[in-house]
C-alpha positions as a Markdown table, in Angstrom:
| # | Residue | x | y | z |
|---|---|---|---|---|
| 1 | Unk | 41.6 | 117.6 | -44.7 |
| 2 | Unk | 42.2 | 119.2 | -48.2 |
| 3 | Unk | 39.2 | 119.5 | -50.4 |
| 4 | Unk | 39.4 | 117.5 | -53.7 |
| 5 | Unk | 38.5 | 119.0 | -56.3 |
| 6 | Unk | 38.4 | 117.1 | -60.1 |
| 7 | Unk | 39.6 | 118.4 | -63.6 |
| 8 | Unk | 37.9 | 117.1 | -66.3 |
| 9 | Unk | 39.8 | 117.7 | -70.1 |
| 10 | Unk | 40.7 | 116.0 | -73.2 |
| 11 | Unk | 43.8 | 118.4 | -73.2 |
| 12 | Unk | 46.1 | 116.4 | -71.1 |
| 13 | Unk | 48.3 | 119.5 | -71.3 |
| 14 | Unk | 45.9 | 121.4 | -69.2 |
| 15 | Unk | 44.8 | 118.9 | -67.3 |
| 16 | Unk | 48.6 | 118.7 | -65.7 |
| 17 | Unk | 48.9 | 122.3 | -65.6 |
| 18 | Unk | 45.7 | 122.8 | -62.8 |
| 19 | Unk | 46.6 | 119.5 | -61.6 |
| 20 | Unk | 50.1 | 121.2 | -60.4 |
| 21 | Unk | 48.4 | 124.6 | -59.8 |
| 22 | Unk | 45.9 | 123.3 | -57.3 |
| 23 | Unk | 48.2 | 120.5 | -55.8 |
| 24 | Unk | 50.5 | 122.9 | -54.8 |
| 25 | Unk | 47.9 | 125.2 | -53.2 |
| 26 | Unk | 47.2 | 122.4 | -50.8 |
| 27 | Unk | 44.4 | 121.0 | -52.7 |
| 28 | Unk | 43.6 | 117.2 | -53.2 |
| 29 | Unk | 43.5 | 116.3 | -57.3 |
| 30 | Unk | 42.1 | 114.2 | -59.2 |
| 31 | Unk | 42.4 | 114.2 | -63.4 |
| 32 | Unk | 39.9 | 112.3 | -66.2 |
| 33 | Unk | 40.4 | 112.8 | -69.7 |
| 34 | Unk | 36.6 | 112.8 | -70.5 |
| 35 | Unk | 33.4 | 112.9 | -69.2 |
| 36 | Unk | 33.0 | 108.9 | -69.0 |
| 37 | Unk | 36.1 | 108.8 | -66.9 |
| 38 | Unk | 35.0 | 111.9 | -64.6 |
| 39 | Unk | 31.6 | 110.6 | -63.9 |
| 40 | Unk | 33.2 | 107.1 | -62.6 |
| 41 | Unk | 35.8 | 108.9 | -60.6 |
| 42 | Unk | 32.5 | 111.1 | -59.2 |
| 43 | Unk | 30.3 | 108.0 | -58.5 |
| 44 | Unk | 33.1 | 106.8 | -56.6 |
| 45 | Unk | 34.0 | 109.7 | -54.5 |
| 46 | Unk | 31.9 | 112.9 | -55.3 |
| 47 | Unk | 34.8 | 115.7 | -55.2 |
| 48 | Unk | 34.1 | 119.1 | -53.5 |
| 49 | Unk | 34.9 | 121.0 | -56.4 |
| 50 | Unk | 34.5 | 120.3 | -60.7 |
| 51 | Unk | 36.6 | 121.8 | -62.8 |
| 52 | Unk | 35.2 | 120.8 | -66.4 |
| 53 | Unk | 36.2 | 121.6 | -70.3 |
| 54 | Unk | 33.3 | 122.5 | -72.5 |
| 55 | Unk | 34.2 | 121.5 | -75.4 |
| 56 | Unk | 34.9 | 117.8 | -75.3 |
| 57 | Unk | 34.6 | 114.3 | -77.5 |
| 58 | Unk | 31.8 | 112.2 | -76.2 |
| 59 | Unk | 29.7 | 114.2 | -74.0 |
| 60 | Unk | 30.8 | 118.4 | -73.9 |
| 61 | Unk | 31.1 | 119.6 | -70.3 |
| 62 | Unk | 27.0 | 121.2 | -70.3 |
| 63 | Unk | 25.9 | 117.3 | -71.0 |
| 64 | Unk | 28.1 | 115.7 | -68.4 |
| 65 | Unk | 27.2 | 118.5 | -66.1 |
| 66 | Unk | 23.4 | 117.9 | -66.6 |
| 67 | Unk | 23.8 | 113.9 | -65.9 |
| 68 | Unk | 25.2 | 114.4 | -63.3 |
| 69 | Unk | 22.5 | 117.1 | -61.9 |
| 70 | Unk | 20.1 | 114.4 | -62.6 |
| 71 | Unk | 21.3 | 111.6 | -60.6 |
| 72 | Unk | 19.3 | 113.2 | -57.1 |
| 73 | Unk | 22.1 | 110.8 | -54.9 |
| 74 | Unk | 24.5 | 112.8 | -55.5 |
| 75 | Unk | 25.8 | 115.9 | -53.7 |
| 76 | Unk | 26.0 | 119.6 | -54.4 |
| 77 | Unk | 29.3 | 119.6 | -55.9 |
| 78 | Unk | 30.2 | 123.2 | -57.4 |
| 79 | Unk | 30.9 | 123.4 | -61.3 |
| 80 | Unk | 33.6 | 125.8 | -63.0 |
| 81 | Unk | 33.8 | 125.3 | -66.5 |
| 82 | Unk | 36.6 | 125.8 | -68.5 |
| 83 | Unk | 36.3 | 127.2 | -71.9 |
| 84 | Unk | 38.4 | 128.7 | -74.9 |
| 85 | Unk | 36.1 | 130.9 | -75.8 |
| 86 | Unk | 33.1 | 132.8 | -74.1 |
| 87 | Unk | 31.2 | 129.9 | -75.1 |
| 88 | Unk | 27.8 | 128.8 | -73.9 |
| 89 | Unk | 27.2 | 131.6 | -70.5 |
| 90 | Unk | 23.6 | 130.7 | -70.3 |
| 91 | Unk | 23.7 | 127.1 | -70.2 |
| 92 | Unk | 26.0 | 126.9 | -68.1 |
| 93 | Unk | 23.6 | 129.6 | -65.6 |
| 94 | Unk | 21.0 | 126.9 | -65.9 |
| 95 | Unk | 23.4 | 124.3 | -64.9 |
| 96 | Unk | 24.7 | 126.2 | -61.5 |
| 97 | Unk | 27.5 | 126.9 | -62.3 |
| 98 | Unk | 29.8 | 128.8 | -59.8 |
| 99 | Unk | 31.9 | 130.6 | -63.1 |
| 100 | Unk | 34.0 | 130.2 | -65.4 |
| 101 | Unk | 38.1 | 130.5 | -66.8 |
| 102 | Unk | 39.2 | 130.8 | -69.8 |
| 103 | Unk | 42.2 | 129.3 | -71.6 |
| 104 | Unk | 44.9 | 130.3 | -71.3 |
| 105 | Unk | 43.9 | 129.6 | -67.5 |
| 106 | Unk | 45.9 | 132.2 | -65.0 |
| 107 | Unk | 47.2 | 129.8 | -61.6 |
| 108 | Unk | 46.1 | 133.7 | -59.9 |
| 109 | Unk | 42.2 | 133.3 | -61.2 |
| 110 | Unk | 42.3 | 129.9 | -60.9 |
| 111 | Unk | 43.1 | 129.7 | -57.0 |
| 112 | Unk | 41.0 | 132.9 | -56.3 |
| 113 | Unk | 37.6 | 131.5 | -58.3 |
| 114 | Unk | 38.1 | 127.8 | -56.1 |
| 115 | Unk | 39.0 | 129.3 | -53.2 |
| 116 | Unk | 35.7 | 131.7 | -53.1 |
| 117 | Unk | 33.6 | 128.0 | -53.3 |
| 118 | Unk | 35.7 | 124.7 | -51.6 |
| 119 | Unk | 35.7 | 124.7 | -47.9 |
| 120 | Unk | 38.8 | 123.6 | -46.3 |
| 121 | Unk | 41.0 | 124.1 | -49.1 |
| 122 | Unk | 44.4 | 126.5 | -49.6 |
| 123 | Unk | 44.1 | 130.0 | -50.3 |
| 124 | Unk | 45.9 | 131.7 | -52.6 |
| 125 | Unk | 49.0 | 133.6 | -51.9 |
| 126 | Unk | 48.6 | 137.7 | -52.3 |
């Protein structure tokens, strides 16, 4: 079974681009627009993998991040957060996070960083 993994971003752009990326490396997707979205779709069916903007209207990606960490019936689930700029390295340390990417997002970094922490999922080609 492919591992799911859930992209969370305001830019639907972006949003479409991992989508493809990771649905093509065999991964299952799943998309939200926002954090009130995400944490539904996570409540639902906790993915294996989030992939989550920072800088969002709402809640950013640290508070959704937190609130989730603080609901103790929930799983692990691994956090990358996606940034534009080298924005906010310590929080997101203190949240667990597993790293980061940067926009513009490379498909190569993208598959190799997942790949390092979903089980069962595609690995990249090299």
């Amino acid at each position: 079974m492919a591992a799911s993994i859930l992209v969370v971003d305001d830019d639907e752009g972006i949003r479409e681009l991992l989508r493809l990326h990771l649905s093509a490396a065999g991964y299952e997707v799943r998309v939200a627009e926002d954090a009130i979205v995400a944490g539904y779709l996570v409540l639902k069916s906790p993915p294996d993998l989030i992939i989550t903007d920072v800088s969002m209207p709402h809640m950013d990606g640290f508070e959704f991040i937190a609130a989730l960490k603080a609901d103790k019936t929930l799983p692990y689930i691994p956090v990358i957060f996606l940034t534009s700029v080298e924005e906010g390295d310590h929080r997101g340390k203190e949240l667990g996070a597993v790293g980061y990417l940067t926009k513009p997002v490379r498909a190569d970094h993208l598959l190799a960083l997942v790949a390092q922490h979903v089980p069962g999922g595609a690995h990249p080609i090299g």
